[in-house]
C-alpha positions in Angstrom: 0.0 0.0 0.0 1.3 3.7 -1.0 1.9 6.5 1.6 -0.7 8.3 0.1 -3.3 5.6 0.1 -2.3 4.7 3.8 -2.4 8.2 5.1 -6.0 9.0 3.3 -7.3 6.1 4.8 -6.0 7.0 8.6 -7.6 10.4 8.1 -11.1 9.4 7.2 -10.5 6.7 10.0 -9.8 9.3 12.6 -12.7 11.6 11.7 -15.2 9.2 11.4 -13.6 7.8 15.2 -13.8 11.5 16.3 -17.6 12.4 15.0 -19.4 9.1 16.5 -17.7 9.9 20.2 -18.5 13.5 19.6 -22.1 12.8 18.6 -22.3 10.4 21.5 -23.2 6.9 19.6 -19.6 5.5 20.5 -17.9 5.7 23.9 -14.9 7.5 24.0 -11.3 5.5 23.8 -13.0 3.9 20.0 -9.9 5.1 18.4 -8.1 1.7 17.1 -11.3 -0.5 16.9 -14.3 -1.2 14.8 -17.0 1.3 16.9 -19.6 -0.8 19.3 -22.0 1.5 18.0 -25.3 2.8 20.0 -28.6 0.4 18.6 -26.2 -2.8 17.2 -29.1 -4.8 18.4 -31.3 -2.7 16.1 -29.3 -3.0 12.9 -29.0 -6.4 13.7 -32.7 -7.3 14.1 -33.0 -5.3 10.4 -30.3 -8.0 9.1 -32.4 -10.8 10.6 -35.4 -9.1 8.4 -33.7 -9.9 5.2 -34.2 -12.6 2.7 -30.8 -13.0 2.2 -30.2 -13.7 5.9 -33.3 -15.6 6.2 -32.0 -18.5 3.5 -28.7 -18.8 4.7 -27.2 -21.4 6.8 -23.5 -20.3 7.6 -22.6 -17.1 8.9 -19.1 -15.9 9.4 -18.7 -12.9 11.7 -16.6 -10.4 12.8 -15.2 -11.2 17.0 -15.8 -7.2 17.4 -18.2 -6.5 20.0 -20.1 -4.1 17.6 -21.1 -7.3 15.8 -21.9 -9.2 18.8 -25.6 -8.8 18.5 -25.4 -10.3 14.8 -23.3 -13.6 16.4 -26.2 -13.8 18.9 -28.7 -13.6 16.4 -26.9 -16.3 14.0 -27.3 -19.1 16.7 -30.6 -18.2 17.8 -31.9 -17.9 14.1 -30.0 -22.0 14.1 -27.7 -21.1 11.8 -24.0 -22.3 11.6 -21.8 -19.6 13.2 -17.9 -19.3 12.2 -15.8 -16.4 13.7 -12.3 -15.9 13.6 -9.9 -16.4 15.8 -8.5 -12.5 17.2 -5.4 -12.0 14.6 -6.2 -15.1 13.2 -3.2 -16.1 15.6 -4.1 -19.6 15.8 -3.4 -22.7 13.8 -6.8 -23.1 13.1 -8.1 -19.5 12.5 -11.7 -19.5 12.7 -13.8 -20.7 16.4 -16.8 -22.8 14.8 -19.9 -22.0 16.7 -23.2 -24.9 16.1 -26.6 -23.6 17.7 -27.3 -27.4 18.3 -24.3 -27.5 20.7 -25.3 -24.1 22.3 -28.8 -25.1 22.8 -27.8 -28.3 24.3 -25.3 -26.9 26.7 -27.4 -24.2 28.2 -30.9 -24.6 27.3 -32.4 -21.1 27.8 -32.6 -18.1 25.4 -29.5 -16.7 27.6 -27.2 -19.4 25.7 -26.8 -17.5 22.4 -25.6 -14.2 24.3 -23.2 -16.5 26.1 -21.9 -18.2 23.1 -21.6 -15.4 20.8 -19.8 -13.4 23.9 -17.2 -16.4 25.0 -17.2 -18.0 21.9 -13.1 -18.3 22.7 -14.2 -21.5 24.1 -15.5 -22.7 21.3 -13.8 -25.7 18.9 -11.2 -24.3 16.7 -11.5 -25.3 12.7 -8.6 -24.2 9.9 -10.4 -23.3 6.2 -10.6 -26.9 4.5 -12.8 -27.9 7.6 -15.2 -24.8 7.1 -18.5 -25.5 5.3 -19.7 -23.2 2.4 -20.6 -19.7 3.9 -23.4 -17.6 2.4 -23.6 -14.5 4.9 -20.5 -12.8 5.8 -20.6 -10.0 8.3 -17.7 -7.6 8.6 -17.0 -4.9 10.9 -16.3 -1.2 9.5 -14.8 2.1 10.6 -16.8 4.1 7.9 -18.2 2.4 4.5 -19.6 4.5 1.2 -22.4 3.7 -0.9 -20.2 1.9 -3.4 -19.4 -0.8 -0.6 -15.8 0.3 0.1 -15.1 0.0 3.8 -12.3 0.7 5.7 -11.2 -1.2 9.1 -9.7 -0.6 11.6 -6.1 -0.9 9.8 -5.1 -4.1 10.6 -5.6 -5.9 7.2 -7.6 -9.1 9.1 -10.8 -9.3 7.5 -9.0 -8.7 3.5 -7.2 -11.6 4.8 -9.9 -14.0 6.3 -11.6 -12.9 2.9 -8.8 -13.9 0.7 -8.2 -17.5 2.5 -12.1 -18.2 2.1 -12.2 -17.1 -1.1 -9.1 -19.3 -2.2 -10.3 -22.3 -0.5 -13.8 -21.7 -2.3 -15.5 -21.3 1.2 -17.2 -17.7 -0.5 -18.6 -17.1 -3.9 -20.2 -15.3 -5.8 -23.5 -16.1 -4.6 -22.2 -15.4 -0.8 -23.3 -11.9 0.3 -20.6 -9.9 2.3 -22.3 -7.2 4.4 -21.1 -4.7 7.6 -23.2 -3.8 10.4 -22.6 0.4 10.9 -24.2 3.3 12.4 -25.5 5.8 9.6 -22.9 8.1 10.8 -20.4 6.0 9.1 -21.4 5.7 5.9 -20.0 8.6 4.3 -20.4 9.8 0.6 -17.3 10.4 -0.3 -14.5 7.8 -2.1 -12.2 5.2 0.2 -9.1 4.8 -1.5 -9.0 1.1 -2.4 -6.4 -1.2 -3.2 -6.1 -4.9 -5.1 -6.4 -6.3 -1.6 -9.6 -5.0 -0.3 -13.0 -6.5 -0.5 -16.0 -4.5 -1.3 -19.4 -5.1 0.9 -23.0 -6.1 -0.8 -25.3 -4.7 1.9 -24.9 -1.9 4.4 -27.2 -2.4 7.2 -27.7 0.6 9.6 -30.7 0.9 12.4 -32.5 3.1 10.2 -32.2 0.8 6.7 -30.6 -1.2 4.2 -28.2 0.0 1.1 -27.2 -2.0 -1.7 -23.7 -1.6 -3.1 -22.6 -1.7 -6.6 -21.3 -5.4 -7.7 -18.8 -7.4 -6.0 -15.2 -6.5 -5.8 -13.0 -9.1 -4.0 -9.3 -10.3 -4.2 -8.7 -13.9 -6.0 -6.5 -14.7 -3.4 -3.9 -13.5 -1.1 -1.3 -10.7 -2.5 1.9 -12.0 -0.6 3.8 -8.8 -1.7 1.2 -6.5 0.3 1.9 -8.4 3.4 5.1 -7.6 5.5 7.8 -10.3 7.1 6.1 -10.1 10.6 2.9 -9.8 9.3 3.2 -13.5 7.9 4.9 -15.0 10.7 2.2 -13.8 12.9 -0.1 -15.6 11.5 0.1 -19.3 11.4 -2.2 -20.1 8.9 0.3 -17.7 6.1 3.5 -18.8 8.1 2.6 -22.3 7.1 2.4 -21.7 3.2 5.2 -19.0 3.1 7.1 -22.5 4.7 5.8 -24.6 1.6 6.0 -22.1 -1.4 9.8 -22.0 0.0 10.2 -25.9 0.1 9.0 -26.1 -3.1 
């Protein structure tokens, strides 16, 4: 990624971080994370509305507590729930989450919340495991009409995006969409670059928008990832090891 592109992204970051805690729908200290944003639950509930999340069966989420309503909603709706490990700084990078299993082991409508919360206890799976996914739900600092959304800055989700998509986990027919406050959907242009992945849906409390067609990476672009970047994360540590060997 260019200087240029880097630094245009940290400044629409930072004001978007800035306006939600000034117009009191984030608490203050959101700087560096995807914003737990006042009336999730709502936003979620309008997901749950939607055909597309009504015929689905797998969900992958976000572990950002802005999205925790949607992971509680996933299990109680019964569907299959993958999210990934933090950094995906495990072996097996994503927690796998059955609604079966949750059900069973609690038995009260308290289990999803529980689940969705601690799901750190939950089995750990690596990509070849994972069943097809049709929903998946990112988080987003601020997002435009077009479905470009920018993160928090770490690069995970472009990654977790890449490895599914490789592995065929996503396709075309899978529907990527981000939870937000309206606040962060903004109408201006994200800088994007060959390693971001665009969003389908934007759901906010107040409504649903629909993006202009997909835009996702084939696959992982090794020369946008740095030394300690790769050998953070197991899963690309592992096939940096075997493009070297042969």
């Amino acid at each position: 990624m260019s200087a240029h592109v880097d630094e245009a992204k940290k400044e629409i970051r930072s004001r978007v971080w800035d306006l939600l805690v000034r117009e009191h729908v984030a608490e203050p200290g959101v700087h560096g994370y995807i914003p737990a944003f006042v009336a999730a639950e709502a936003a979620a509930d309008r997901l749950a509305g939607l055909p597309e999340w009504r015929g689905a069966r797998v969900v992958r989420a976000v572990p950002d507590r802005a999205q925790q309503p949607v992971r509680e909603r996933a299990l109680r709706d019964g569907k299959l729930l993958y999210v990934a490990v933090p950094r995906l700084a495990a072996e097996l990078p994503f927690f796998v989450l059955d609604p079966v299993d949750v059900t069973t082991a609690a038995g009260n409508a308290g289990s999803a919340e529980h689940a969705a919360h601690h799901g750190r206890h939950a089995r750990k799976v690596g990509v070849q495991e994972m069943r097809r996914v049709d929903v998946v739900v990112c988080g987003s600092v601020a997002v435009n009409r077009r479905g470009t959304r920018l993160g928090k800055g770490g690069g995970y989700s472009d990654i977790e995006v890449a490895l599914l998509q490789k592995a065929g986990r996503i396709g075309p027919s899978t529907v990527i969409v981000t939870t937000v406050h309206p606040l962060q959907v903004i109408d201006e242009p994200i800088p994007e670059t060959e390693h971001d992945f665009s969003v389908d849906l934007i759901v906010t409390p107040d409504g649903v928008i629909e993006c202009e067609p997909q835009r996702r990476p084939t696959g992982l672009y090794w020369n946008n990832l740095t030394a300690a970047k790769i050998a953070a994360i197991p899963v690309l540590a592992a096939k940096a090891a075997a493009a070297r060997r042969g």
